[in-house]
DSSP file (Angstrom, degrees, kcal/mol; ACC not computed):
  #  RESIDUE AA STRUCTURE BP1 BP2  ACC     N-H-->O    O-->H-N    N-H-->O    O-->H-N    TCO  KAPPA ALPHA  PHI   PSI    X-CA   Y-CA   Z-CA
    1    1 A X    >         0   0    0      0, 0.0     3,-1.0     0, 0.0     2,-0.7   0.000 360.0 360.0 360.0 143.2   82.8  -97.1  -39.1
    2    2 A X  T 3   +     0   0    0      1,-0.2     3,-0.1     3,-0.0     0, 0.0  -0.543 360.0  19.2 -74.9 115.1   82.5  -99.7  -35.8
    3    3 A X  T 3  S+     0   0    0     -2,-0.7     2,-0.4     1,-0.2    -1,-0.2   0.393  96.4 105.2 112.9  -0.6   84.1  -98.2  -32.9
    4    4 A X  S <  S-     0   0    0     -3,-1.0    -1,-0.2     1,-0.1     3,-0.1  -0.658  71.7 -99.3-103.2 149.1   84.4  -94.3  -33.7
    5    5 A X        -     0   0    0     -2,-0.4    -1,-0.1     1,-0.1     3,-0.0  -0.428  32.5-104.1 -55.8 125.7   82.3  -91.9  -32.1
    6    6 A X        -     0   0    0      1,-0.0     2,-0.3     3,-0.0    -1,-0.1  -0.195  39.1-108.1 -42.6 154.2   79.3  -90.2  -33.5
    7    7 A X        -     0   0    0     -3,-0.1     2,-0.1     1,-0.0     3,-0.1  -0.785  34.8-109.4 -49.0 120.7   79.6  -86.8  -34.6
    8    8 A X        -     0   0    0     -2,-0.3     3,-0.1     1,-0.1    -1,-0.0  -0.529  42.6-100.3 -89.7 142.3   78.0  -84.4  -32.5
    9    9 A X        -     0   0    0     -2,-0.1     2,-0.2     1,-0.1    -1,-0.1   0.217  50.7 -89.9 -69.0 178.7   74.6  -82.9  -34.4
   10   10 A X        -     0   0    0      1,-0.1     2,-0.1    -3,-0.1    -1,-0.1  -0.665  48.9-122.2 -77.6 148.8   75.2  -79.3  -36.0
   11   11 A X        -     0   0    0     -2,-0.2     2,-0.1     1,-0.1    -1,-0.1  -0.387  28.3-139.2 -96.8 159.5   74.4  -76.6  -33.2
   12   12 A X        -     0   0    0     -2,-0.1     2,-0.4     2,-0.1     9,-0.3  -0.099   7.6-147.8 -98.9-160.7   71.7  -74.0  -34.0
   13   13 A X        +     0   0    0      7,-0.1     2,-0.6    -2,-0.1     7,-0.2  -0.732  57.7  24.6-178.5 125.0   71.2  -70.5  -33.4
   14   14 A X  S    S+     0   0    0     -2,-0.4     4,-0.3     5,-0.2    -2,-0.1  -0.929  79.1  68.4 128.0-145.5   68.2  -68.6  -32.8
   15   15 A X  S >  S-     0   0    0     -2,-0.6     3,-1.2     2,-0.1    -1,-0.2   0.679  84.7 -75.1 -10.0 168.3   65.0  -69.7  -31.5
   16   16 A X  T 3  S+     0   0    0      1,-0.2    15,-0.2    12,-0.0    14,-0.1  -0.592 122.5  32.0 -68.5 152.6   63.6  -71.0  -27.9
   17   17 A X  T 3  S+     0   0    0     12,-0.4    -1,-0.2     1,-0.3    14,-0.2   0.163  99.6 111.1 112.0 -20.7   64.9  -74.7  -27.6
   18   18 A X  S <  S-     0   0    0     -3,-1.2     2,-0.7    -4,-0.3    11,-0.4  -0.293  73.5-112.7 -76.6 160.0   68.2  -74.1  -29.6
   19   19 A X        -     0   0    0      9,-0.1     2,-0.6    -3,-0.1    -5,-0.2  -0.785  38.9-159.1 -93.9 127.6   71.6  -74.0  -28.5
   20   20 A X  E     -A   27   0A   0      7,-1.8     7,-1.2    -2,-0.7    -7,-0.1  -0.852  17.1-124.4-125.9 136.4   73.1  -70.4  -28.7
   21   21 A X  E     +A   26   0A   0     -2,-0.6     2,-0.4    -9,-0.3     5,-0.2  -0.418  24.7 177.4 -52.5 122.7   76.6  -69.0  -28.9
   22   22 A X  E >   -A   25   0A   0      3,-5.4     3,-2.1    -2,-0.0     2,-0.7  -0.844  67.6 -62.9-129.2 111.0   77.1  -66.6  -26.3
   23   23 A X  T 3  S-     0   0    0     -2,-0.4    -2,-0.0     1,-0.3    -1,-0.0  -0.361 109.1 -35.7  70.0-106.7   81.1  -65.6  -26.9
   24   24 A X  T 3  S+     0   0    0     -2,-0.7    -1,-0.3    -3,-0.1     2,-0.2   0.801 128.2  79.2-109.0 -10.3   82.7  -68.9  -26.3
   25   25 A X  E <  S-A   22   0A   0     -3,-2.1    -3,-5.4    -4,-0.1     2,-0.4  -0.430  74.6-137.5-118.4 159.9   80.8  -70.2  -23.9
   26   26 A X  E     -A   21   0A   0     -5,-0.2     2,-0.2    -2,-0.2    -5,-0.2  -0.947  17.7-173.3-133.3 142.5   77.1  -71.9  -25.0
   27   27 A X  E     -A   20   0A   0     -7,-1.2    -7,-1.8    -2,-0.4     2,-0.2  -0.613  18.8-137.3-125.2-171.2   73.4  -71.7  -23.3
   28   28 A X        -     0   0    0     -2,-0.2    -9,-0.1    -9,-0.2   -12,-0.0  -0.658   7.6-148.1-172.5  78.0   70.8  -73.1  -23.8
   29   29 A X        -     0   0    0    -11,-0.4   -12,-0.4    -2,-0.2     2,-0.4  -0.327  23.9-134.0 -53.1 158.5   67.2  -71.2  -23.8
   30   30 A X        -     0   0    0    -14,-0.1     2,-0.4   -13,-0.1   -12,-0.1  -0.663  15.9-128.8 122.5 120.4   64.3  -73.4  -22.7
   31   31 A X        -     0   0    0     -2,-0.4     3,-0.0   -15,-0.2     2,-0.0  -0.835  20.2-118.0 -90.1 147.9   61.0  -73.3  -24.7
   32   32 A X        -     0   0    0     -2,-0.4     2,-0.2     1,-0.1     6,-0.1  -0.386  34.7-119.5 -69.9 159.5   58.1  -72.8  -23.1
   33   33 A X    >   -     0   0    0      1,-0.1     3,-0.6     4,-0.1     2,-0.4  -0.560  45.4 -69.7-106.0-169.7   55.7  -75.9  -23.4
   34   34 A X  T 3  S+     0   0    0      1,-0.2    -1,-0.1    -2,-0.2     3,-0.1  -0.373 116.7  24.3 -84.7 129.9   52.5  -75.7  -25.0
   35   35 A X  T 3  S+     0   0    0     -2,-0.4    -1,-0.2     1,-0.2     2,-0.0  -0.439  98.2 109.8 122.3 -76.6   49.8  -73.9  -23.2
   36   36 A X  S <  S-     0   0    0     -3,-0.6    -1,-0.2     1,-0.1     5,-0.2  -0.110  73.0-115.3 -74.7 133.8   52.1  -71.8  -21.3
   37   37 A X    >>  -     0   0    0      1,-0.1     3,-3.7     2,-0.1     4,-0.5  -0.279  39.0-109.9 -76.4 145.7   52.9  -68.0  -21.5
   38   38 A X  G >4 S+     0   0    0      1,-0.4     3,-0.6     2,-0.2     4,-0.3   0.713 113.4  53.5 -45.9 -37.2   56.7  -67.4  -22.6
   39   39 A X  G 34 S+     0   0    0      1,-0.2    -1,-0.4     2,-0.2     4,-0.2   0.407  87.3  79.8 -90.0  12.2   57.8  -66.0  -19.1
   40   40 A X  G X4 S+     0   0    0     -3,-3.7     3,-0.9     1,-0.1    -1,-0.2   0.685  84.0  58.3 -50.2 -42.0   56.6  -68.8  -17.7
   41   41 A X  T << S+     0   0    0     -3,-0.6    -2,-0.2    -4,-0.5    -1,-0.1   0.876  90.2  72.6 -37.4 -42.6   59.7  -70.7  -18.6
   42   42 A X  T 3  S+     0   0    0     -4,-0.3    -1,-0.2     2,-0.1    -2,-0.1   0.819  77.2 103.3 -64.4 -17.8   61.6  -68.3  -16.9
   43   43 A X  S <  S-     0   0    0     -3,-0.9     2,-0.2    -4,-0.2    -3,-0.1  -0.217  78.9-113.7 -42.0 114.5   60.3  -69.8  -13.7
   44   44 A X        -     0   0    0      1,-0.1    -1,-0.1   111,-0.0   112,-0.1  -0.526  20.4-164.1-101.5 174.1   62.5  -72.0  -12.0
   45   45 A X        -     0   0    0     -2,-0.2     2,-0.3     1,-0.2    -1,-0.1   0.795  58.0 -58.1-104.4 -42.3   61.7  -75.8  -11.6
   46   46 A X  S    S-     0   0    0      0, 0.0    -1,-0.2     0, 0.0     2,-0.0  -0.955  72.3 -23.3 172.1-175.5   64.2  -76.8   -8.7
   47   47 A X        -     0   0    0     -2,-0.3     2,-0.3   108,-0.1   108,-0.2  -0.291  45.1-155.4 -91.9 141.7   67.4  -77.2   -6.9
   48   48 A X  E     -B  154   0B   0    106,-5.7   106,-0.8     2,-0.0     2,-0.7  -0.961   8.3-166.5-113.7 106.7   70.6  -77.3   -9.2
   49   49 A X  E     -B  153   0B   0     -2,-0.3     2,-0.6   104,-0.2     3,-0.3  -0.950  15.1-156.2-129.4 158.1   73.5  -79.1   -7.6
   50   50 A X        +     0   0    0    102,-2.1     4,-0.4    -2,-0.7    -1,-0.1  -0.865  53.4 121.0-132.3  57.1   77.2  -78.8   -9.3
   51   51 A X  S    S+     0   0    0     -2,-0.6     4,-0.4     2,-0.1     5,-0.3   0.700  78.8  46.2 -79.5 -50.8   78.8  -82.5   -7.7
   52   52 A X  S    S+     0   0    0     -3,-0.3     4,-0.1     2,-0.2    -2,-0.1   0.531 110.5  44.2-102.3   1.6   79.4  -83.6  -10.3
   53   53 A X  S >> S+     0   0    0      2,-0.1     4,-1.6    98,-0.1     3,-1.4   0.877 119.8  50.0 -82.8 -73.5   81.1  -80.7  -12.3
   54   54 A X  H 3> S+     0   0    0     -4,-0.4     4,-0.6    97,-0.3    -2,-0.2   0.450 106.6  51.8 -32.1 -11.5   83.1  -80.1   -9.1
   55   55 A X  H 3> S+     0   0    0     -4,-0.4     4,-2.6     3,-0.2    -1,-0.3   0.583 113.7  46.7-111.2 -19.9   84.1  -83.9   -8.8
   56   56 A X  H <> S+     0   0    0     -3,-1.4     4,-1.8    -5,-0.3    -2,-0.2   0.889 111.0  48.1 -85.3 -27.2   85.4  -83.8  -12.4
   57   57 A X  H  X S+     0   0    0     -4,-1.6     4,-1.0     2,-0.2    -3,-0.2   0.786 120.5  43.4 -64.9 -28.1   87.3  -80.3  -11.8
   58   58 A X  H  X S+     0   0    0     -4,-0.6     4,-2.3    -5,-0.2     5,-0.2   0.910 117.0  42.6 -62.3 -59.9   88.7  -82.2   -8.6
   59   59 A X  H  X S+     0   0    0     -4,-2.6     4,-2.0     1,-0.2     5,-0.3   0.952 113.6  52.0 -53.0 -40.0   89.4  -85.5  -10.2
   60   60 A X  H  X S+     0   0    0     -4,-1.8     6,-1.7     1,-0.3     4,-0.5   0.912 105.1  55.9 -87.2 -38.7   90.9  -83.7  -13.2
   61   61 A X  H  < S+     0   0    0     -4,-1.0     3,-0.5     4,-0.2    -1,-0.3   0.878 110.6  50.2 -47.8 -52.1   93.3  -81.5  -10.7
   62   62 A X  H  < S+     0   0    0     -4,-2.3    -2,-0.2     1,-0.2    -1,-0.1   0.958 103.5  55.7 -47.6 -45.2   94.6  -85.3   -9.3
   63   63 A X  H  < S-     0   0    0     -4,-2.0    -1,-0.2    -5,-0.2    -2,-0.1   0.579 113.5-127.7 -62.5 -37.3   95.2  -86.3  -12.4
   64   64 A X  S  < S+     0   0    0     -4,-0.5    -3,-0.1    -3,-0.5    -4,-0.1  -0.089  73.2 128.7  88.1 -19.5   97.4  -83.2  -12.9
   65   65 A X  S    S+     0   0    0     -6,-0.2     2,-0.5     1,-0.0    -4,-0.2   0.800  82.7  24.9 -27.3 -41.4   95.3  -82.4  -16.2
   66   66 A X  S    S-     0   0    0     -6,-1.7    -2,-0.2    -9,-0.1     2,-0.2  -0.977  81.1-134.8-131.9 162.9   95.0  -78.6  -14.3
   67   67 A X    >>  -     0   0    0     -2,-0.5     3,-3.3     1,-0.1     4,-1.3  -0.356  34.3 -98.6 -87.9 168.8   97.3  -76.9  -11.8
   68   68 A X  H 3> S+     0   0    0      1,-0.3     4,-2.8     2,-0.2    -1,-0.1   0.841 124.6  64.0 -76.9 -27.4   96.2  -75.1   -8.7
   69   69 A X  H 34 S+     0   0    0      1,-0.2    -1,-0.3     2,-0.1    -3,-0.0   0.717 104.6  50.9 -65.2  -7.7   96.5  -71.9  -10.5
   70   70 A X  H <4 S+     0   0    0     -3,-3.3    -2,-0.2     1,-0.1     3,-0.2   0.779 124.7  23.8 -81.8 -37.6   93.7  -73.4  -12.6
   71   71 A X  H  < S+     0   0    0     -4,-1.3     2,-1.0     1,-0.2    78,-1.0   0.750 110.7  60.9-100.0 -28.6   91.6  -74.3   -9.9
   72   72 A X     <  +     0   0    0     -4,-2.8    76,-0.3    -5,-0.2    -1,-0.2  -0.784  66.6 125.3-124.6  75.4   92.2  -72.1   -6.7
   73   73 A X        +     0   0    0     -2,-1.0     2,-0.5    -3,-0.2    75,-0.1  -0.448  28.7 159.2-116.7  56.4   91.2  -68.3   -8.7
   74   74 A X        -     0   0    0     73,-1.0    -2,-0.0     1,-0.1    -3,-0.0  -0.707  44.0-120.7 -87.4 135.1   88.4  -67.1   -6.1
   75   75 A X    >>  -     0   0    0     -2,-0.5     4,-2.4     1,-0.1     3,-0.9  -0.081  17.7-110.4 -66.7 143.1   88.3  -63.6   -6.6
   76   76 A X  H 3> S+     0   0    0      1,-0.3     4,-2.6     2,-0.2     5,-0.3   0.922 120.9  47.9 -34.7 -64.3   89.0  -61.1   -3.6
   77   77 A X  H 3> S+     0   0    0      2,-0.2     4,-2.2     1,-0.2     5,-0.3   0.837 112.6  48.2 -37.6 -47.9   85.9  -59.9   -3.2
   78   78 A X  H <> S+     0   0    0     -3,-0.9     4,-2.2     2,-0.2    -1,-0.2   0.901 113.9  48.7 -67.9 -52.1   84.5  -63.7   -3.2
   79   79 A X  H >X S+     0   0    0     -4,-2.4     4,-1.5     1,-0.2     3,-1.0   0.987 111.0  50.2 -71.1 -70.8   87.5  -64.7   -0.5
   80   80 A X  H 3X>S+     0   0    0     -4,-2.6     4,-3.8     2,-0.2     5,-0.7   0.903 114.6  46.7 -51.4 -46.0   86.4  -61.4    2.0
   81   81 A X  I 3<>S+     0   0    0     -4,-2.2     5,-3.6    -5,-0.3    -1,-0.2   0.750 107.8  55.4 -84.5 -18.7   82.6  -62.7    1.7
   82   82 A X  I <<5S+     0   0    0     -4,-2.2    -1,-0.2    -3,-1.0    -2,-0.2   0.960 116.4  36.0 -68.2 -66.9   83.9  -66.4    2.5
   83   83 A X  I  <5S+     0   0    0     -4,-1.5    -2,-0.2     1,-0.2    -3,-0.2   0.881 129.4  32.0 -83.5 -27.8   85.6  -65.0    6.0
   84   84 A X  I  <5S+     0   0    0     -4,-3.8    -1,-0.2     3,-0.0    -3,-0.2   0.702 136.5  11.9-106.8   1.2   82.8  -62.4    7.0
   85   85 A X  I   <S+     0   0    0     -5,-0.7    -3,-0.2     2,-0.0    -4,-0.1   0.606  99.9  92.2-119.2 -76.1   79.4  -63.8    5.6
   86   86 A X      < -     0   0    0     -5,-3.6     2,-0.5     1,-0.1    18,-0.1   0.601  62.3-144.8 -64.9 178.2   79.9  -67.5    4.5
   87   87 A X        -     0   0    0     16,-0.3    16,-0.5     1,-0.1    -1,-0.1  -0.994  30.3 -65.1-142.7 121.1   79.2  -70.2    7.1
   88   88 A X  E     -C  102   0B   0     -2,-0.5    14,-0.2    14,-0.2    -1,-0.1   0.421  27.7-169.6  29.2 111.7   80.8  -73.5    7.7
   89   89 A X  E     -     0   0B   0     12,-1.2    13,-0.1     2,-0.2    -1,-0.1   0.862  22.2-142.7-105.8 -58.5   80.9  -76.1    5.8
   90   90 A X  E    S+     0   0B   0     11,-0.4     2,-0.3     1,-0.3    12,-0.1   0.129  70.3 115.5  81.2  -9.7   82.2  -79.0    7.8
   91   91 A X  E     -     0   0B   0     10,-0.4    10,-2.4     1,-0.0    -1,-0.3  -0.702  62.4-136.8 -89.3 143.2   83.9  -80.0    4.5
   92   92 A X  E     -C  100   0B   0     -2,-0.3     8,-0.2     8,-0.2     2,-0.1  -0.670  38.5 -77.3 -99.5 171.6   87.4  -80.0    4.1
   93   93 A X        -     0   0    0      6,-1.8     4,-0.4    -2,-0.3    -1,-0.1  -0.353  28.0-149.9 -56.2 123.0   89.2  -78.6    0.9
   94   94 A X  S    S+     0   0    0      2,-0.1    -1,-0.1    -2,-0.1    -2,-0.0   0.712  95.5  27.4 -36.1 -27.7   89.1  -80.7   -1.8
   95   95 A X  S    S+     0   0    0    -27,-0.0    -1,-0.1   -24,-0.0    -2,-0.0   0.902 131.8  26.5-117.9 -66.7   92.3  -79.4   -3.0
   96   96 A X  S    S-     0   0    0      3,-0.1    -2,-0.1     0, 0.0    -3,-0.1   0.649  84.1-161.3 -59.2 -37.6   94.5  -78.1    0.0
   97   97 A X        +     0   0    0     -4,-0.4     3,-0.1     1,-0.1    -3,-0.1   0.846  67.1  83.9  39.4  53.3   92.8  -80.4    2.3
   98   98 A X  S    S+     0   0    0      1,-0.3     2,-0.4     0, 0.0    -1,-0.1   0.384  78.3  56.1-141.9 -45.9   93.7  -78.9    5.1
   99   99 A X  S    S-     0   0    0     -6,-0.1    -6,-1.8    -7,-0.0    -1,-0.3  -0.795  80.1-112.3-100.4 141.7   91.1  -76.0    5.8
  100  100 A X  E     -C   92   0B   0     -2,-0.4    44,-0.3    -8,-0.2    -8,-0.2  -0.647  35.8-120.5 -90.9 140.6   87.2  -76.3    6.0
  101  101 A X  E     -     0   0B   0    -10,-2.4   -12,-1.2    -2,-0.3   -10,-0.4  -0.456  19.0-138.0 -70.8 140.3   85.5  -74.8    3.2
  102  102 A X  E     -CD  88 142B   0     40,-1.5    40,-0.7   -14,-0.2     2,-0.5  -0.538   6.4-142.2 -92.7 153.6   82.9  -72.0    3.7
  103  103 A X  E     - D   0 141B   0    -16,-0.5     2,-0.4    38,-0.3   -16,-0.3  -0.618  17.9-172.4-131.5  89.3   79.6  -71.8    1.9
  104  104 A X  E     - D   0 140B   0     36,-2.4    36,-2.2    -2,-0.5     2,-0.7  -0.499  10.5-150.2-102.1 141.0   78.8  -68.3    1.0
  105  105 A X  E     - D   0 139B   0     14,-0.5    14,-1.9    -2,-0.4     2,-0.5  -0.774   9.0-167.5-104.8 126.7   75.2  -67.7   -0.5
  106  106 A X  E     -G  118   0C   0     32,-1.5     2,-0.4    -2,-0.7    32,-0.2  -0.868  12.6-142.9-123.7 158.2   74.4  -64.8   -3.0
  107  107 A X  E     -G  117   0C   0     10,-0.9    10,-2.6    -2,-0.5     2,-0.3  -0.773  15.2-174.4-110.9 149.4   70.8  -63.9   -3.9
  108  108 A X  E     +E  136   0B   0     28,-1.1    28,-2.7    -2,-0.4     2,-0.3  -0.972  27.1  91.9-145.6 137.3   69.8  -62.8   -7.3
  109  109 A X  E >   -E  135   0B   0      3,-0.3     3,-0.9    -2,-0.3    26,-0.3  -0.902  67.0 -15.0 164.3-170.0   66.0  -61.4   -8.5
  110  110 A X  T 3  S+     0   0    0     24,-2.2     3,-0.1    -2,-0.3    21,-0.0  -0.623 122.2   8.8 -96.7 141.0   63.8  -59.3   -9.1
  111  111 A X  T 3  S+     0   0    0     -2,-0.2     2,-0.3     1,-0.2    -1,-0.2   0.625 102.6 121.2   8.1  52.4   64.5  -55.5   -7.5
  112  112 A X  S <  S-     0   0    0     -3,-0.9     4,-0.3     1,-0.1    -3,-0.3  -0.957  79.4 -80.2-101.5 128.6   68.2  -56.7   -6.5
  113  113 A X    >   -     0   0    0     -2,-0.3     3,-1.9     2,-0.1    -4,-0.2   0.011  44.5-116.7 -24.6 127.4   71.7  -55.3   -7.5
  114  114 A X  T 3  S+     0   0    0      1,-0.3     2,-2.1    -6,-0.1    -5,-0.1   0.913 118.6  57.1 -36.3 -66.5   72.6  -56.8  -11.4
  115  115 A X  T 3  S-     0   0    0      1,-0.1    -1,-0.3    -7,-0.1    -2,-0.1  -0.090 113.8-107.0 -96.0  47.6   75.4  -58.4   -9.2
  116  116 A X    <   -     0   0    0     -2,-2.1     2,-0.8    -3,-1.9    -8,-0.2   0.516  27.8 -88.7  83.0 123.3   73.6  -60.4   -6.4
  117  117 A X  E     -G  107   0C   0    -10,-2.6   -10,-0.9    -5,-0.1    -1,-0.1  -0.804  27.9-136.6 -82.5  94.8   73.1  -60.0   -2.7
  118  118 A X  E     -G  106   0C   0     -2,-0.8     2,-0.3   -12,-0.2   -12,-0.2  -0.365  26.8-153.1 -47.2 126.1   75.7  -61.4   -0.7
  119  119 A X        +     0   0    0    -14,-1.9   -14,-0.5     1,-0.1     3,-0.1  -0.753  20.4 175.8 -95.2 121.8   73.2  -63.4    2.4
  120  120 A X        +     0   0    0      1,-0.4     2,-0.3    -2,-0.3    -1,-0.1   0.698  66.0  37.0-103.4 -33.5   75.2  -63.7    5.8
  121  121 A X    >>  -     0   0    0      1,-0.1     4,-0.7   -34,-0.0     3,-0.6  -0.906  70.0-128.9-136.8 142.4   71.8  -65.2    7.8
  122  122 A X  H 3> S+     0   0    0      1,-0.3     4,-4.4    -2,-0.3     3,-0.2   0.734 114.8  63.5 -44.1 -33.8   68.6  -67.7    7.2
  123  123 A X  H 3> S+     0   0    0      1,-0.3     4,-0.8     2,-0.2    -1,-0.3   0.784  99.4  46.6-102.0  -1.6   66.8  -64.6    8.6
  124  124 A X  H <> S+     0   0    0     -3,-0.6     4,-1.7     2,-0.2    -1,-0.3   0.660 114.0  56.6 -88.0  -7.9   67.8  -62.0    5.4
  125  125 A X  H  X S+     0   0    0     -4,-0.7     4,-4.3     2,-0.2     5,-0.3   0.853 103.7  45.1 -65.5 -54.6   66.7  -65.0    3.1
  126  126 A X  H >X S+     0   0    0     -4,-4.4     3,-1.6     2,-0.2     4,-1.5   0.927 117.1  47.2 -61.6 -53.9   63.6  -65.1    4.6
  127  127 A X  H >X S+     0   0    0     -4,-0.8     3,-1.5     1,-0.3     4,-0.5   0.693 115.4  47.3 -16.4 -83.9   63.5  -60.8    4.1
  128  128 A X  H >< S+     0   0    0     -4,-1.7     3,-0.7     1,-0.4    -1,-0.3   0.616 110.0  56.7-105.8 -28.4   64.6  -61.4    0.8
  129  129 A X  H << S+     0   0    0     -4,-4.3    -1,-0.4    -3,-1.6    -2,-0.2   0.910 103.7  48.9 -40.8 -55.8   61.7  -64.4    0.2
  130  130 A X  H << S+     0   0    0     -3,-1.5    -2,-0.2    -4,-1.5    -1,-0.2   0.248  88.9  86.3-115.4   7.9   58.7  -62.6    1.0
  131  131 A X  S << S-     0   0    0     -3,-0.7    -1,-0.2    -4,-0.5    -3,-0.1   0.253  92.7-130.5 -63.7  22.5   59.3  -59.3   -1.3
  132  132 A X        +     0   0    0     -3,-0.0    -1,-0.2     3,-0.0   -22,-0.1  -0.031  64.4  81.8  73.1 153.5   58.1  -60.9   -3.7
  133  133 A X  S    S-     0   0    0    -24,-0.1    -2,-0.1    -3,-0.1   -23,-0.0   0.264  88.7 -35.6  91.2 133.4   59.3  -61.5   -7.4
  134  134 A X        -     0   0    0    -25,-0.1   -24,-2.2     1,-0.1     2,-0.4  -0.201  57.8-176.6 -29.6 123.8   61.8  -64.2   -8.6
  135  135 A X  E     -E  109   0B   0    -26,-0.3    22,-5.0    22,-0.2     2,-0.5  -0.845   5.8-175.0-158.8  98.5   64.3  -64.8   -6.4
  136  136 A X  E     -EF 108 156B   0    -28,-2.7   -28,-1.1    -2,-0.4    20,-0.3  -0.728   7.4-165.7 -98.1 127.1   67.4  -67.3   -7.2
  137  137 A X  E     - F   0 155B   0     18,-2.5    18,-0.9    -2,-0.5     2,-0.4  -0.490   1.4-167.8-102.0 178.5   70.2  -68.2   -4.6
  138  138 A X  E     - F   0 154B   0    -32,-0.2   -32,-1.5    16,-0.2     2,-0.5  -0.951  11.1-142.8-171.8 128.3   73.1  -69.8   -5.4
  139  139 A X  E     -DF 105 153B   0     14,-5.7    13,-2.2    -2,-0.4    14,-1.6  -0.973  11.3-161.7-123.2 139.0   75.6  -71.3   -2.8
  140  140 A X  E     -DF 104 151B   0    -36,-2.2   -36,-2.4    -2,-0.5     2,-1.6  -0.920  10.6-142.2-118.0 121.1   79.3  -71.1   -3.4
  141  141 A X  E     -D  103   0B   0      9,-1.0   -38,-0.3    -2,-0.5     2,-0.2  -0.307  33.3-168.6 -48.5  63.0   82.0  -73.5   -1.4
  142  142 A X  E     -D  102   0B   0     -2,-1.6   -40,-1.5   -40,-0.7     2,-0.3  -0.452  28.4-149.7 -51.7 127.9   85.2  -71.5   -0.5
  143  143 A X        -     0   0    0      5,-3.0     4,-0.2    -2,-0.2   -42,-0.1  -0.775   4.5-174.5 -57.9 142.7   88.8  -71.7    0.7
  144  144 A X  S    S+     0   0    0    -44,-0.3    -1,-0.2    -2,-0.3   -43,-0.1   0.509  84.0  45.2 -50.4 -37.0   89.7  -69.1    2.4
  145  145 A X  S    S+     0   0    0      1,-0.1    -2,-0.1     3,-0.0   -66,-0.0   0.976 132.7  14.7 -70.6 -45.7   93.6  -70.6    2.6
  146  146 A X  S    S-     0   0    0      2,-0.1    -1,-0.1   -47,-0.0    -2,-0.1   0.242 102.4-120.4-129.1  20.1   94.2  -71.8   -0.9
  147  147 A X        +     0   0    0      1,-0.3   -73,-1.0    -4,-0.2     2,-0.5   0.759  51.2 159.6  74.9  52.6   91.0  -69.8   -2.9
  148  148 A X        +     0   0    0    -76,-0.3    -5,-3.0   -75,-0.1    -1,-0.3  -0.824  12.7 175.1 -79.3 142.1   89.2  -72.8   -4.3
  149  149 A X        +     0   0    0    -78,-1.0     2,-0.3    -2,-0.5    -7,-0.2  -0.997  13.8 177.7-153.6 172.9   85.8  -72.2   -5.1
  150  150 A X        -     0   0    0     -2,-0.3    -9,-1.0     3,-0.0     2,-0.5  -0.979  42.7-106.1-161.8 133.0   82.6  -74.1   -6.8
  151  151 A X  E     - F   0 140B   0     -2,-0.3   -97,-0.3   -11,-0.2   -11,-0.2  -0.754  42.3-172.9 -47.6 121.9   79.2  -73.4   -7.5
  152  152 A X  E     -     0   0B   0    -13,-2.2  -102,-2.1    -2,-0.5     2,-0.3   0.916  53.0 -24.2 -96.9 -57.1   78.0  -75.6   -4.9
  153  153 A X  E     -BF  49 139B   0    -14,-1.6   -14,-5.7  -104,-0.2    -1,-0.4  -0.929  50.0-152.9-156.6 164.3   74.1  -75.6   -5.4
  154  154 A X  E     +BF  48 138B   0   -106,-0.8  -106,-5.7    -2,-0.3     2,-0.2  -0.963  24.6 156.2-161.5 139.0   71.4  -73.3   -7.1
  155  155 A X  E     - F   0 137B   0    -18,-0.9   -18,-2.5    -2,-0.3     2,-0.2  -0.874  44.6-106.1-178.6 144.4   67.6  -73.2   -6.0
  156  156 A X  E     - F   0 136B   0    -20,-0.3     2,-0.7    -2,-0.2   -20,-0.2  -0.425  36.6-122.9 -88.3 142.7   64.9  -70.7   -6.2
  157  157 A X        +     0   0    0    -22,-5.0     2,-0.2    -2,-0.2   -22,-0.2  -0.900  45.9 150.4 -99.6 113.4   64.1  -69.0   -2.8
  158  158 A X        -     0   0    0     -2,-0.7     2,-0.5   -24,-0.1   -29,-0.1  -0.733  48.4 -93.6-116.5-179.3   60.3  -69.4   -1.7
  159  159 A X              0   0    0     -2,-0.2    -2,-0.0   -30,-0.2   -33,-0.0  -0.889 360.0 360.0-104.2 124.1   58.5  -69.5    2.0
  160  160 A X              0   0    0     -2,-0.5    -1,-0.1     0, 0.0     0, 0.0   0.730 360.0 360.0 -94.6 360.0   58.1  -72.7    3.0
């Protein structure tokens, strides 16, 4: 019919390249291309940045679509690593608007804790660069007043 929406195709399950259920929430494995050995995929390609999922979780708080208990859940732990590691933002809260957001970075990789190395300083990145191994950072925006938080950006740590 003119003017309705496709259907979106039937998801898959299984193989590299497919979409897979993982609980509710869906990923989305990578195939290696051709020529290249399978963990080579794993590699990663470049900086990830999360504006534009964050400007729709903002817009969609304006809106009123969610409430501030929807948006402002940063976990204790998350909120203590905001006020004694994170750094400055120079941004104010999206949400509160009142308090400058913090940017706390956690490192994740190859002979690192399952759950990340909270980073306070440039100079434990570089430490944590030149073991060796895969090594993904991740920066997260915090409140400290009113516990918004956002993946900010995602980027593989090398020496430049």
């Amino acid at each position: 019919m003119a003017g309705q929406a496709p259907s979106p195709p039937e998801l898959k399950t299984g193989g590299a390249g497919t979409v897979v259920g993982c609980d509710s929430a869906m990923a989305m494995r990578p195939a290696a291309p051709k020529g290249q050995r399978a963990d080579a995929r794993l590699a990663p390609m470049g900086t990830v940045d999360y504006r534009l999922a964050r400007n729709l979780v903002v817009s969609q708080y304006k809106r009123g679509e969610l409430t501030r208990l929807d948006v402002c859940d940063a976990h204790p732990e998350l909120l203590r690593a905001a006020l004694g590691a994170g750094q400055e933002s120079g941004e104010e809260c999206p949400i509160c608007q009142g308090t400058e957001l913090r940017h706390v970075w956690y490192v994740f990789g190859h002979r690192l804790p399952a759950g990340g190395r909270c980073v306070a300083s440039k100079r434990d990145l570089t430490k944590l660069a030149s073991r060796g191994g895969r090594v993904y950072c991740y920066v997260v925006e915090v409140c400290p007043a009113c516990a918004w938080n956002h993946v900010a950006r995602a980027f593989p740590l090398k020496l430049a």
